[in-house]
RODO-2510 file (C-alpha; in nm, 4 decimals, decimal comma):
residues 397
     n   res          X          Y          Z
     1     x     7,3170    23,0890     7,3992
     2     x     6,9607    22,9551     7,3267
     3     x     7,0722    22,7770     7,0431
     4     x     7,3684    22,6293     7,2596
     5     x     7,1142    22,5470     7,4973
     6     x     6,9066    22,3483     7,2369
     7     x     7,1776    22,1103     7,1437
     8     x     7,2763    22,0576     7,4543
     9     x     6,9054    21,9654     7,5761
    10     x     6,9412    21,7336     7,2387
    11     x     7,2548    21,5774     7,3346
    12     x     7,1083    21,4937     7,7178
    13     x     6,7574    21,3311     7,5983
    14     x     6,9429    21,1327     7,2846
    15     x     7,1574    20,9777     7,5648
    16     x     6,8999    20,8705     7,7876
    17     x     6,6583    20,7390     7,4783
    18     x     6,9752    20,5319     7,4115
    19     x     7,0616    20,4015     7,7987
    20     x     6,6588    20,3578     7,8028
    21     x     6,6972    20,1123     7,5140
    22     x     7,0011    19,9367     7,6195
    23     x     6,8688    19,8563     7,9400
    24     x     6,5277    19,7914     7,8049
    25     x     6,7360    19,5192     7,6377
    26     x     6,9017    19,3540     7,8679
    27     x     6,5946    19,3119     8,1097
    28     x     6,4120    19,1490     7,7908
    29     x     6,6804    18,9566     7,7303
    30     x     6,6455    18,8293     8,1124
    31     x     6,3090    18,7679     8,1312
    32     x     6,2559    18,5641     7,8457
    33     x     6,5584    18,3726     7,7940
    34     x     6,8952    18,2923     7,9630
    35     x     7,1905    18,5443     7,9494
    36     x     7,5191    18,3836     7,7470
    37     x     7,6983    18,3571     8,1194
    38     x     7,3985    18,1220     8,2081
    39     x     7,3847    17,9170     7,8750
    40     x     7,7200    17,8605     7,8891
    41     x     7,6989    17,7111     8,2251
    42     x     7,4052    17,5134     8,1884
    43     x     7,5915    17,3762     7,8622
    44     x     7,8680    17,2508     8,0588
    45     x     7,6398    17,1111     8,3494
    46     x     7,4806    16,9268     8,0875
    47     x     7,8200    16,8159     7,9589
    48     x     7,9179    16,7604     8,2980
    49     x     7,6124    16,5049     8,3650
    50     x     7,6356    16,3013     8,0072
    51     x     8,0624    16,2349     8,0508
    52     x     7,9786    16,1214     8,4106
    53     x     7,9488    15,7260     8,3903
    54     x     7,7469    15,5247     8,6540
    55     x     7,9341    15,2715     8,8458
    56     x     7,8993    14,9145     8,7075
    57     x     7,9371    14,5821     8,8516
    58     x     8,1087    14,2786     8,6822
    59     x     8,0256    13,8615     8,8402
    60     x     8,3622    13,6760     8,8558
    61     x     8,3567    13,3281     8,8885
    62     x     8,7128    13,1455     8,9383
    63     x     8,8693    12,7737     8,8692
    64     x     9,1850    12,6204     8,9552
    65     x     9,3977    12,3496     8,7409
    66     x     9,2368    12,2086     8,4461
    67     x     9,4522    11,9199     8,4798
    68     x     9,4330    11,6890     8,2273
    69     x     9,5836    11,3299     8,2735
    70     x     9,5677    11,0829     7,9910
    71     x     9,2815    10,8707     8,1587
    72     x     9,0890    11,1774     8,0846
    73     x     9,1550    11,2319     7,7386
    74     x     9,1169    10,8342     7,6604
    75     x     8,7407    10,8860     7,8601
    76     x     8,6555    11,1471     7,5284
    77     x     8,8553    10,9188     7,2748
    78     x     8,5947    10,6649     7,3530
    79     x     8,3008    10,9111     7,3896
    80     x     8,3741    11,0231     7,0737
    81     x     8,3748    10,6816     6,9334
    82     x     8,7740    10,6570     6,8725
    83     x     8,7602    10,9686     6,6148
    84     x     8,8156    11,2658     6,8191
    85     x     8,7521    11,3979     7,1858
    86     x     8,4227    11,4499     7,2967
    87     x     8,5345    11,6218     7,6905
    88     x     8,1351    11,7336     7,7413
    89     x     8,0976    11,4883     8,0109
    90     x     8,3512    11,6211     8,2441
    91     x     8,2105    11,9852     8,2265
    92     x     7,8435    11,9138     8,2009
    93     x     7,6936    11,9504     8,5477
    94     x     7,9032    12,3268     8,5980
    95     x     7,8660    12,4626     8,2726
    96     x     7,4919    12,6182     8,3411
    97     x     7,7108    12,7916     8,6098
    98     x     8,0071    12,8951     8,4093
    99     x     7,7890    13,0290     8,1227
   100     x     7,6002    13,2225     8,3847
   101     x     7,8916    13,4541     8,4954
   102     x     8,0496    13,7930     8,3276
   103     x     8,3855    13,6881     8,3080
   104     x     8,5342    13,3334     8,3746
   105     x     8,8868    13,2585     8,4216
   106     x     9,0583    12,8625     8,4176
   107     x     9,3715    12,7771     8,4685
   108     x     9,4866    12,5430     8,1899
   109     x     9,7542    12,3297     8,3772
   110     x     9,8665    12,1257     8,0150
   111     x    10,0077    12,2599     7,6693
   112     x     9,7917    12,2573     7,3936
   113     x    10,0198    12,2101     7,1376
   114     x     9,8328    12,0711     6,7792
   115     x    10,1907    11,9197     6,6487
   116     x    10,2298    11,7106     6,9765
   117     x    10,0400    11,3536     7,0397
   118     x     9,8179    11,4070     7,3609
   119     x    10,0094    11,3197     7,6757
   120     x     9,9966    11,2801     8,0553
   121     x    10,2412    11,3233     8,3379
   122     x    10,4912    11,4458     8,3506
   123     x    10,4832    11,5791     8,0018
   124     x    10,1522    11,7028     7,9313
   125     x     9,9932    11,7701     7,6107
   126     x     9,5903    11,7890     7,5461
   127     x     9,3625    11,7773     7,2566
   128     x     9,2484    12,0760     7,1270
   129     x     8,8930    11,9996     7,1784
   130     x     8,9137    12,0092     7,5589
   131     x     9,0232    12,4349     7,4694
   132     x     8,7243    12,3764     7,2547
   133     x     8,4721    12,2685     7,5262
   134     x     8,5885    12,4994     7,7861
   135     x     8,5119    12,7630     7,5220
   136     x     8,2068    12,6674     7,4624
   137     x     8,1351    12,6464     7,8674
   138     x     8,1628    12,9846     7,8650
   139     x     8,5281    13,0261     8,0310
   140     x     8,6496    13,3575     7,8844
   141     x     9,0209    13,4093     8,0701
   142     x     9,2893    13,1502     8,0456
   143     x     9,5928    13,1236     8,2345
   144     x     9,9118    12,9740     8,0910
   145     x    10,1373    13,0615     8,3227
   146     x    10,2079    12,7250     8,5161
   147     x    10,4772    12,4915     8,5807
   148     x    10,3636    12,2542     8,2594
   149     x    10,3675    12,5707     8,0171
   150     x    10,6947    12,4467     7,8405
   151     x    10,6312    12,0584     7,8379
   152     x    10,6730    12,0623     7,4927
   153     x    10,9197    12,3019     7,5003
   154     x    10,9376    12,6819     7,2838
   155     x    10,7419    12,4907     6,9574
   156     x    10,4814    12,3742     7,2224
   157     x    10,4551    12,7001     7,3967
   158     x    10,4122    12,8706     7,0524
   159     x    10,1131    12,6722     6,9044
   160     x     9,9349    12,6797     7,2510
   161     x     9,9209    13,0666     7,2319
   162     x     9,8179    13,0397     6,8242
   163     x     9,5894    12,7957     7,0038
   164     x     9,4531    13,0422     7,2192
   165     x     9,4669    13,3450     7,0162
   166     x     9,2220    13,1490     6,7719
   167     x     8,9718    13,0875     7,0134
   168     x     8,6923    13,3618     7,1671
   169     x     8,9027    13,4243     7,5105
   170     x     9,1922    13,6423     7,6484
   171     x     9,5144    13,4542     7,7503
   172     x     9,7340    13,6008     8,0078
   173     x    10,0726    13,4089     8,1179
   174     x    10,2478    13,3112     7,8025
   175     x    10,3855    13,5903     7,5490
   176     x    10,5140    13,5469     7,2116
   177     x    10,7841    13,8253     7,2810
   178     x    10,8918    14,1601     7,4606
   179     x    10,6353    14,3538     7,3043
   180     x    10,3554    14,1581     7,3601
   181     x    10,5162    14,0761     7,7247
   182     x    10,4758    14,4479     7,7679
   183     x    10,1243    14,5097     7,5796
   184     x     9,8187    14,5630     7,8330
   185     x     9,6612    14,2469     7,8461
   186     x     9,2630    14,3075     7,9527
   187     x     8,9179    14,2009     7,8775
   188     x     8,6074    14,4146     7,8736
   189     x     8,2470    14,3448     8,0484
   190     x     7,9825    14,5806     8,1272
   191     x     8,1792    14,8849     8,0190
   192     x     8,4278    14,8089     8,2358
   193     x     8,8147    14,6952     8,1282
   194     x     9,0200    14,4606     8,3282
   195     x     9,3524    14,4170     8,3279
   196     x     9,5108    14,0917     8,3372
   197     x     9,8749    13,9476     8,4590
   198     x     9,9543    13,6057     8,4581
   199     x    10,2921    13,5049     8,6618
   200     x    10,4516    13,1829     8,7408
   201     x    10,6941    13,0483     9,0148
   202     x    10,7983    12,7085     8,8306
   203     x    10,8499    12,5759     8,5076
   204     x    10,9478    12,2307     8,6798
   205     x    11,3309    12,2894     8,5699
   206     x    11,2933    12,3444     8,2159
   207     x    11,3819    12,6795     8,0836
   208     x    11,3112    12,8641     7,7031
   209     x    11,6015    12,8047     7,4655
   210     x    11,8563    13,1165     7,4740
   211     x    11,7027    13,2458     7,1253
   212     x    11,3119    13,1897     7,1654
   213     x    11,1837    13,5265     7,1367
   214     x    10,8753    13,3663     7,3757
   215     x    10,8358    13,5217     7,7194
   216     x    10,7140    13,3898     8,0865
   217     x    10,6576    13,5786     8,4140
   218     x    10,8531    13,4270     8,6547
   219     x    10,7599    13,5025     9,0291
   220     x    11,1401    13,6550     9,0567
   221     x    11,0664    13,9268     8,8081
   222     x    10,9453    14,1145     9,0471
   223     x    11,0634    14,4062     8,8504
   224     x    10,8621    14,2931     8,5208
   225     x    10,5138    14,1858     8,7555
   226     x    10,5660    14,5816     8,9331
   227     x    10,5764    14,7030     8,5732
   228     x    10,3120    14,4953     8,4362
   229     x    10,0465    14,5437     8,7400
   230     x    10,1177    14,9413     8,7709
   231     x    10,1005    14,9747     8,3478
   232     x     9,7667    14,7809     8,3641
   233     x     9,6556    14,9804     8,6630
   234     x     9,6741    15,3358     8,4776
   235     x     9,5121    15,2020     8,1473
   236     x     9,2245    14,9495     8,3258
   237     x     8,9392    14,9777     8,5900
   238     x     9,0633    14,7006     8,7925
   239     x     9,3713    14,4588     8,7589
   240     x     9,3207    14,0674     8,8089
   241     x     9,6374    13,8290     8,8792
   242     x     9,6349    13,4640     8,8408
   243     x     9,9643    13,3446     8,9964
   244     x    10,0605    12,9802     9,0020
   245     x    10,2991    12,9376     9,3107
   246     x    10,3201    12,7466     9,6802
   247     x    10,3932    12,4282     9,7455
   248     x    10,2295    12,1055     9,6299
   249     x     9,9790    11,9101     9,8593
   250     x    10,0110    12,1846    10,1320
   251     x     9,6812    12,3603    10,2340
   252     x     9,9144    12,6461    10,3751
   253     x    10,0273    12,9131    10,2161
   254     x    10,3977    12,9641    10,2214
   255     x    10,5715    13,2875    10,3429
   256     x    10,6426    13,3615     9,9697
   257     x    10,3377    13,3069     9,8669
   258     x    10,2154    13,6121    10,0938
   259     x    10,4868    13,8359    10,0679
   260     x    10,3989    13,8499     9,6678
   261     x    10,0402    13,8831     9,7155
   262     x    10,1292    14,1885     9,9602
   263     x    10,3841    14,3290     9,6548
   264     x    10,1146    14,2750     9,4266
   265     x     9,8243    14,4381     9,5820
   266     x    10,0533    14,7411     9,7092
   267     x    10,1701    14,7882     9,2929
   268     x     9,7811    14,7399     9,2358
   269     x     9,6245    14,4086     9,1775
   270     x     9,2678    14,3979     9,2963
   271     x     9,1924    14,0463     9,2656
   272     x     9,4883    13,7449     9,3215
   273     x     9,3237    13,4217     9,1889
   274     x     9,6083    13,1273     9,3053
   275     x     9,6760    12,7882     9,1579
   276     x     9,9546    12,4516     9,1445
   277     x     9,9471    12,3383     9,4813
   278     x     9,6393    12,0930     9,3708
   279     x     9,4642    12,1815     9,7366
   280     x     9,2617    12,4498     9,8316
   281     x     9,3905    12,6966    10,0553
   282     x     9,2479    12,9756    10,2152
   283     x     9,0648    13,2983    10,0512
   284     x     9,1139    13,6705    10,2440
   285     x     9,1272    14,0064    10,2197
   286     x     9,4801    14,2066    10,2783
   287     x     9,4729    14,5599    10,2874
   288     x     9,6705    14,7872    10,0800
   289     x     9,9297    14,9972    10,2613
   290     x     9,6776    15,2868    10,1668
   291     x     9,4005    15,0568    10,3809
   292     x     9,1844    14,9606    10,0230
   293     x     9,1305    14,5636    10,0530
   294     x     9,2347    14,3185     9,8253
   295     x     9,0698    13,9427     9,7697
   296     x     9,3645    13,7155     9,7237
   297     x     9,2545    13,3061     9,6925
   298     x     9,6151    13,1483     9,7658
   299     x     9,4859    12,8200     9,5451
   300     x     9,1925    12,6639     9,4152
   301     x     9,2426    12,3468     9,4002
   302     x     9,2529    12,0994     9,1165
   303     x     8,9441    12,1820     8,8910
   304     x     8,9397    11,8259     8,7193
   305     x     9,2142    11,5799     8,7484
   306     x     9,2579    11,1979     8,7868
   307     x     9,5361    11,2685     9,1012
   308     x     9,4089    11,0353     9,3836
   309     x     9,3698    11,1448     9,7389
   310     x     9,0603    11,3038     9,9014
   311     x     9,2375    11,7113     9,9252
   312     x     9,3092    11,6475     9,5515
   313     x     8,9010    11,5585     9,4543
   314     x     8,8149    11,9002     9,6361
   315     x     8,8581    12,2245     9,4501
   316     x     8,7151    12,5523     9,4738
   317     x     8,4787    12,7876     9,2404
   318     x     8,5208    13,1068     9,3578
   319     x     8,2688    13,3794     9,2785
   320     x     8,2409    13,7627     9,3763
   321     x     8,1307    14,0788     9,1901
   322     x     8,3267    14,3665     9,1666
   323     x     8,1964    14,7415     9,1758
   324     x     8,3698    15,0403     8,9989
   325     x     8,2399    15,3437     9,1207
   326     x     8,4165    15,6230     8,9019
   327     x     8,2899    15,9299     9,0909
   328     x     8,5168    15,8483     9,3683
   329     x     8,7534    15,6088     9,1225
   330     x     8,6995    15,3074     9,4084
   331     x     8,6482    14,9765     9,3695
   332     x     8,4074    14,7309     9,5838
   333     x     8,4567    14,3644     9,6266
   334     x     8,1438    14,1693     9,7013
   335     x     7,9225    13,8667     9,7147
   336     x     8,2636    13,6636     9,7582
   337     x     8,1508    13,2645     9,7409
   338     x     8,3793    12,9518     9,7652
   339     x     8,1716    12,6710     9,6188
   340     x     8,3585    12,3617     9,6848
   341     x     8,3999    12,1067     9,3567
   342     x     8,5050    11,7281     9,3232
   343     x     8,6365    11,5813     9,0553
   344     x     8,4395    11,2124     9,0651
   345     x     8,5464    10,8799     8,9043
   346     x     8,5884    10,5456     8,9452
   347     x     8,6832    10,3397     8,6697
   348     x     8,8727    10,6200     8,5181
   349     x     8,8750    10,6111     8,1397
   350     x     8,4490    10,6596     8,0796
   351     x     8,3069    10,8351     8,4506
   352     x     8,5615    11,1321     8,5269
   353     x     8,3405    11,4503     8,6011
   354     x     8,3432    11,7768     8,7920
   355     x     8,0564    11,8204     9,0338
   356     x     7,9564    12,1348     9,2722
   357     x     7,9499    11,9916     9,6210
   358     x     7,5659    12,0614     9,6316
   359     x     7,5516    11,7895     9,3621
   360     x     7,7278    11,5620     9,4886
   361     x     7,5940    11,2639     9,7713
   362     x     7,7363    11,0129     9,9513
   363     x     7,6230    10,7134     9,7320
   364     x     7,8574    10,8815     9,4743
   365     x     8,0724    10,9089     9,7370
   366     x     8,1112    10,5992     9,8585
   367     x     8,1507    10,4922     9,4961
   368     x     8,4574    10,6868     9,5132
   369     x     8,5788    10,5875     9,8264
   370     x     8,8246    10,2804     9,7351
   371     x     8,9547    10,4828     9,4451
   372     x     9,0716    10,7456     9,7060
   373     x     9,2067    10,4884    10,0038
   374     x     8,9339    10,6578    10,2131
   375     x     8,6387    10,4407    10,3473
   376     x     8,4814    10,7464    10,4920
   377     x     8,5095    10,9565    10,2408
   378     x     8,1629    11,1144    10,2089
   379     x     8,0084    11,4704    10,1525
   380     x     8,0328    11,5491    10,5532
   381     x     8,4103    11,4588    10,4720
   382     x     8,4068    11,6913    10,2355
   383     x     8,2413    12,0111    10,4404
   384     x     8,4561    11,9519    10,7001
   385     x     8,7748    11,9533    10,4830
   386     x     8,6792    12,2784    10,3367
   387     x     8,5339    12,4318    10,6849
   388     x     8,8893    12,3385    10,7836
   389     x     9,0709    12,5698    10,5048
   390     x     8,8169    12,7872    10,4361
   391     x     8,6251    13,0964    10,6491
   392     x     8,3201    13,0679    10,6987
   393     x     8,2148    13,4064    10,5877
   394     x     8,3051    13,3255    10,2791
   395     x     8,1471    12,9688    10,2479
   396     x     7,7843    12,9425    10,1076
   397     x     7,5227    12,9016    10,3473
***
């Protein structure tokens, strides 16, 4: 019994030297460092905090038809001394501007086709050097999609995208076939990717031979624009249209006009940058049917041109920032500015320029005044043209 006794007595104290040591352990193992529960969490709060991205903010700055009529082109033949085109003149006074914002987009109203003699109305074709200069501005989005995209027909359309495609910018508009119709078109800035669509109403009758494997956006495909906007959506942080569409001359949009830019913003465009009617017309926010706002500019304007008439001087530079936040995967539109433009000339083939209204003055004005059958043309003209289209929260003080 005694001896029973012993190893039982044994048996009892072994266990508690061991339970001694085991929790001897785990209150070291407390004390002086973290348990493997609590490293693993603070592991993947760490984790947690380097994946999460800060929002960032990208400055827009928009332009409406680069519109380039042979007077201009024959203004940098001369500049350039009869041996080339020298278009630095025209873009001079805005490029500080230009150069100054994140992303830039134009929209080139004439073919730049290399194979082509340069042209005006109503068959345009450019120079290559006026791509060049607006390059070297600092314009980094171009849109093709316009009503003078096939003025030189499919071979036309072709070399303007090779054109393109060899400079330092992103086209959108004009796609050399299905599968690059369907690729994501976007440009990056600041981290963040945009995704860009590029639609047109007319292509002033003219049509792509049956074969050409080249592809346009027209504003009837809604089905293609639905599928375009939505693809870009899921693979980009924001989605920018440029959509050339209304009516000539009319400051107004047309029902059309708004019933697409209420499509577009429901499939998920955040920006709507307008062009062709060669007037300004107005710039608002619509609302989502899920109540997020949505900037839509209906036109801005003609950017340069030689067309005639007082509405068709004034054009618009539109700028605003926009704001990804991707904790709560929202987007902010801000700091939206219309800065009215006018193209200025006189004699036509050696003065055609694009000013910012706050360069401009009314002995410039008045310069330009018979050219545009309007005595009192003048920069009070001007303001209250714009004040006219334009609301005033969105003008700059």
């Amino acid at each position: 019994m005694k001896n029973q006794a012993a190893k039982i007595f044994f048996i009892v104290m072994l266990c508690i030297v061991i339970i001694s040591g085991t929790v001897a352990v785990i209150k070291d193992g407390g004390k002086d460092k973290p348990s493997k529960v609590t490293e693993s969490t603070t592991l993947a709060e760490e984790s947690t905090t380097q994946e999460a991205k800060p929002a960032v903010s990208v400055n827009f700055l928009s332009v409406g038809d680069n519109l380039i009529h042979d007077g201009i082109y024959e203004q940098a033949n001369r500049r350039a001394g009869g041996n080339g085109y020298d278009f630095s003149l025209c873009y001079e006074n805005i490029a500080e501007k230009v150069s100054a914002a994140d992303v830039a987009t134009i929209n080139q109203e004439t073919i730049i086709a290399k194979s082509y003699q340069p042209s005006g109305y109503p068959l345009f074709n450019s120079p290559h050097e006026v791509g060049d200069e607006i390059v070297k501005v600092g314009f980094d989005v171009i849109a093709m999609a316009n009503n003078h995209m096939i003025d030189k027909g499919a071979k036309g359309l072709a070399e303007a995208i090779e054109y393109w495609d060899s400079q330092p910018v992103t086209r959108t508009g004009a796609y050399k076939n299905n599968d690059d119709l369907y690729k994501v078109e976007y440009i990056e800035s600041n981290g963040m990717k945009i995704g860009l669509v590029g639609v047109t109403q007319y292509t002033n009758g003219l049509s792509l031979p049956a074969d050409s494997e080249l592809k346009i956006i027209y504003s009837a495909d809604e089905d293609v624009i639905k599928t375009k906007i939505e693809n870009a959506k899921k693979e980009c942080d924001m989605v920018l249209v440029n959509v050339h569409w209304g009516n000539e001359y009319q400051t107004t949009p047309t029902d059309d006009q708004r019933n697409l830019a209420k499509k577009m913003a429901n499939w998920g465009a955040d920006v709507i940058i307008g062009h062709h009617p060669h007037v300004i017309q107005p710039v608002e926010f619509i609302t989502r049917d899920d109540g997020t706002k949505v900037l839509v500019a209906f036109s801005l304007g003609n950017f340069i041109s030689q067309q005639n008439t007082p509405a068709r001087v004034v054009g618009g530079m539109l700028t605003y920032t926009v704001t990804k936040n991707y904790d709560t995967n929202t987007l902010e539109i801000s700091n939206v500015v219309f800065n009215p433009t006018v193209t200025h000339y006189v004699r036509g083939v050696d003065d055609v320029r694009v000013y910012l209204l706050s360069q401009y003055n009314d002995t410039l004005a008045a310069k330009q005044a018979s050219r545009l059958s309007q005595s009192n043309f003048s920069v009070s003209y001007i303001n209250d043209f714009v004040s006219g289209i334009i609301d005033p929260q969105f003008l700059n003080k």
